[in-house]
C-alpha positions in Angstrom: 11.2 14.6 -34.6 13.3 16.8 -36.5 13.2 20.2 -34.6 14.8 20.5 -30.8 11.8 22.6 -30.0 9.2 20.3 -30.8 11.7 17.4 -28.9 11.9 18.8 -26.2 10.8 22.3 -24.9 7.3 22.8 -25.9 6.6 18.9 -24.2 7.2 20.6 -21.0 4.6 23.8 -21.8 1.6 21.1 -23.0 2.1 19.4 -20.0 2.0 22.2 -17.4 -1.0 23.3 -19.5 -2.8 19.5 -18.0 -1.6 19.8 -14.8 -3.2 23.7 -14.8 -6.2 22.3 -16.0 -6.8 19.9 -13.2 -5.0 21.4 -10.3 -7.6 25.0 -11.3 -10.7 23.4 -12.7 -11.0 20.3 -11.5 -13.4 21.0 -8.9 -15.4 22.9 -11.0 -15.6 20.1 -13.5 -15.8 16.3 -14.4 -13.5 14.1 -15.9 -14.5 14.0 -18.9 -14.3 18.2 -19.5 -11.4 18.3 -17.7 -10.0 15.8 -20.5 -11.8 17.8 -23.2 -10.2 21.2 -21.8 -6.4 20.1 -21.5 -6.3 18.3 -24.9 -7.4 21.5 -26.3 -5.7 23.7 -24.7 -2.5 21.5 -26.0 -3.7 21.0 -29.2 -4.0 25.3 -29.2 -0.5 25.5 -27.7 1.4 23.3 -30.3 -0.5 25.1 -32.8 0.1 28.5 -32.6 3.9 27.3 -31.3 4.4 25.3 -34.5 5.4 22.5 -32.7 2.3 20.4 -33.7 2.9 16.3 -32.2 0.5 14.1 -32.0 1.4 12.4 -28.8 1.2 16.1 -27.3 -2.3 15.6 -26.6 -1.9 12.2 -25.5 0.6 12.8 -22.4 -1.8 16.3 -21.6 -4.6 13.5 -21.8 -2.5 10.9 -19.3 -2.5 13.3 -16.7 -5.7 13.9 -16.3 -7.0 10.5 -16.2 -4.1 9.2 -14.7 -3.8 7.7 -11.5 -3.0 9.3 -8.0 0.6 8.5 -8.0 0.5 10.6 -11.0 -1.4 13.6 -9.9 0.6 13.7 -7.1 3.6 14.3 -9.2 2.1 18.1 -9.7 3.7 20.3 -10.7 6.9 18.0 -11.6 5.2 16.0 -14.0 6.2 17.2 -16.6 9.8 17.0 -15.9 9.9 13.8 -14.1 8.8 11.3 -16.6 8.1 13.6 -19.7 11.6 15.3 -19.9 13.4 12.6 -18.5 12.6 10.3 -21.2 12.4 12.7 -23.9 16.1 13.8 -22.9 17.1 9.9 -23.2 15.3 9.5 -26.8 17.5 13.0 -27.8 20.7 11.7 -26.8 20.1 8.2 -28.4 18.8 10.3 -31.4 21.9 12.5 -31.4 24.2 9.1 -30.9 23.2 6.9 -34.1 22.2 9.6 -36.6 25.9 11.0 -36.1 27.6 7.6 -36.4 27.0 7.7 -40.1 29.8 8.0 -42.6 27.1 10.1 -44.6 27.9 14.1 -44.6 23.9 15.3 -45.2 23.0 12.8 -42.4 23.3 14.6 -38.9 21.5 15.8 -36.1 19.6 18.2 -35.2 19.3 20.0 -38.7 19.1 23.3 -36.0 18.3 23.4 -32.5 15.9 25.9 -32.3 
């Protein structure tokens, strides 16, 4: 992870996108579209965002299969766990890659 955006602000859209997905369509459709429909849409999100992550489709993925404590998160999924642990991983990110004496070695290159 070398861009803030990537980090951190697009995890949030890719998310909502899953919880659109199921909380719209899922009485319209079965599991298994429902899974097809929110990777993609996620996979089209980080793509024309350039903010491509692999994982992105994963956590978009985990919502829809996921249990019902986890669909009854809503709306707050993707804040709750997602951007609570992504905002850890940044600020342990931030703390070790500026401990070093080296000058071309520092964090985040940009934020945005």
């Amino acid at each position: 992870m070398n861009h803030f955006k990537t980090f951190f602000i697009f995890i949030k859209f890719k998310k909502l996108v899953s919880v659109f997905v199921v909380k719209f369509f899922k009485v319209y459709l079965s599991v298994e579209l429902l899974c097809a429909l929110s990777i993609s849409l996620a996979i089209v999100i980080m793509h024309y965002s350039c903010t491509l992550h692999p994982p992105g489709g994963a956590t978009a993925l985990i919502y829809v299969i996921g249990s019902e404590k986890i669909q009854a998160l809503g709306w707050l999924y993707p804040f709750t766990p997602i951007a609570i642990g992504a905002l850890l991983m940044l600020l342990v990110a931030l703390f070790i890659n500026n401990l070093s004496q080296n000058e071309k070695r520092y964090y985040p290159t940009y934020w945005i």
